[in-house]
C-alpha positions in Angstrom: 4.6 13.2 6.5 1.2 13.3 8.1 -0.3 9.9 8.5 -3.2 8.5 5.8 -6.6 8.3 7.1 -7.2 5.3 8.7 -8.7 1.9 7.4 -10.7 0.2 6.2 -11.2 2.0 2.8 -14.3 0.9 1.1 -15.8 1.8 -2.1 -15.7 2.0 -5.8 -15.8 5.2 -7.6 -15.3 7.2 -4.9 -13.0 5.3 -1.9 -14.1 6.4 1.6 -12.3 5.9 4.9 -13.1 7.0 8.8 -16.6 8.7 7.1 -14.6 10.3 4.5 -13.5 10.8 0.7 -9.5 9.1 0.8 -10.2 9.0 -3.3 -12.1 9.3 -6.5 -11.3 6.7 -9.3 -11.4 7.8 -13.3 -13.5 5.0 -14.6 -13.0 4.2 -18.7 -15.8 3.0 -20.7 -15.0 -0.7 -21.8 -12.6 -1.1 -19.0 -15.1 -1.4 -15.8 -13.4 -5.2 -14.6 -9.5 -3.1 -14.4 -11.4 -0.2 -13.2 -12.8 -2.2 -10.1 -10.0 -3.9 -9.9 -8.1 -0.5 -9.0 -10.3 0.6 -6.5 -10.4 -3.2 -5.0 -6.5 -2.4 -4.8 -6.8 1.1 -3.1 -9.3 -0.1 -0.5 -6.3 -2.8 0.5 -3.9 -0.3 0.6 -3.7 0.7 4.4 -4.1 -3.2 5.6 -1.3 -4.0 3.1 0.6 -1.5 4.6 0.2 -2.4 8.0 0.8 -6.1 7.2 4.2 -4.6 5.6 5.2 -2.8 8.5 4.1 -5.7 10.9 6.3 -8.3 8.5 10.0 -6.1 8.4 9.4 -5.8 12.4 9.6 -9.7 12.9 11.5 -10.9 10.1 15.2 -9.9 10.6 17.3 -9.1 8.3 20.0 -11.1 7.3 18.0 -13.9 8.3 16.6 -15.4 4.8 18.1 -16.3 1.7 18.0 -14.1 -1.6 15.0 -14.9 -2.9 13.3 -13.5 0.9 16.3 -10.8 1.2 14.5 -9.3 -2.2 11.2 -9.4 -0.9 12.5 -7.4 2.2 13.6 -5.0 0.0 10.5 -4.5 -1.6 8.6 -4.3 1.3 10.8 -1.6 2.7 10.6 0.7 -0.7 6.8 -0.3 -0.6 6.6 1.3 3.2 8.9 4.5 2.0 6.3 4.9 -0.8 3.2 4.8 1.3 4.7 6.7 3.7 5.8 9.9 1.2 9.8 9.2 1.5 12.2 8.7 -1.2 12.8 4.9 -1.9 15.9 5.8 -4.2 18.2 7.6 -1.1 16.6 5.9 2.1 17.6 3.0 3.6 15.5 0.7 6.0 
């Protein structure tokens, strides 16, 4: 997979990144305070993937009890997401 354009991502109907259009929102009448919320969520999306990345890098595995061992696991199938692979057959 090619990698995303880089961040920061800024913006509200239309998200931009490195002087460009990453994404147009579909904003709903009587739902403008989820609507911003959405695009508040996209604009965080490539520094919460490179805090993920940075996070599975130090943390090893094994190392924390079940309650952290499930957040690994999320933030493994959150990196496969971002990064276009299939969470269901990949392993970290």
């Amino acid at each position: 997979m090619t990698e995303h354009t880089p961040g920061p991502w800024k913006g509200d109907y239309e998200i931009i990144g490195n002087s460009r259009i990453v994404a147009t929102m579909a904003w709903c009448s009587g739902m403008e305070a989820e609507d911003s919320a959405n695009a508040c969520l996209v604009c965080a999306a490539p520094e919460m993937l490179e805090a993920l990345r940075e996070m599975v890098t130090w943390m090893p595995s094994g190392f924390a009890p079940e309650s952290k061992s499930r957040a690994m696991n999320m933030a493994y199938d959150a990196i496969a997401k971002a990064e276009g692979r299939n969470v269901e057959t990949e392993a970290p």
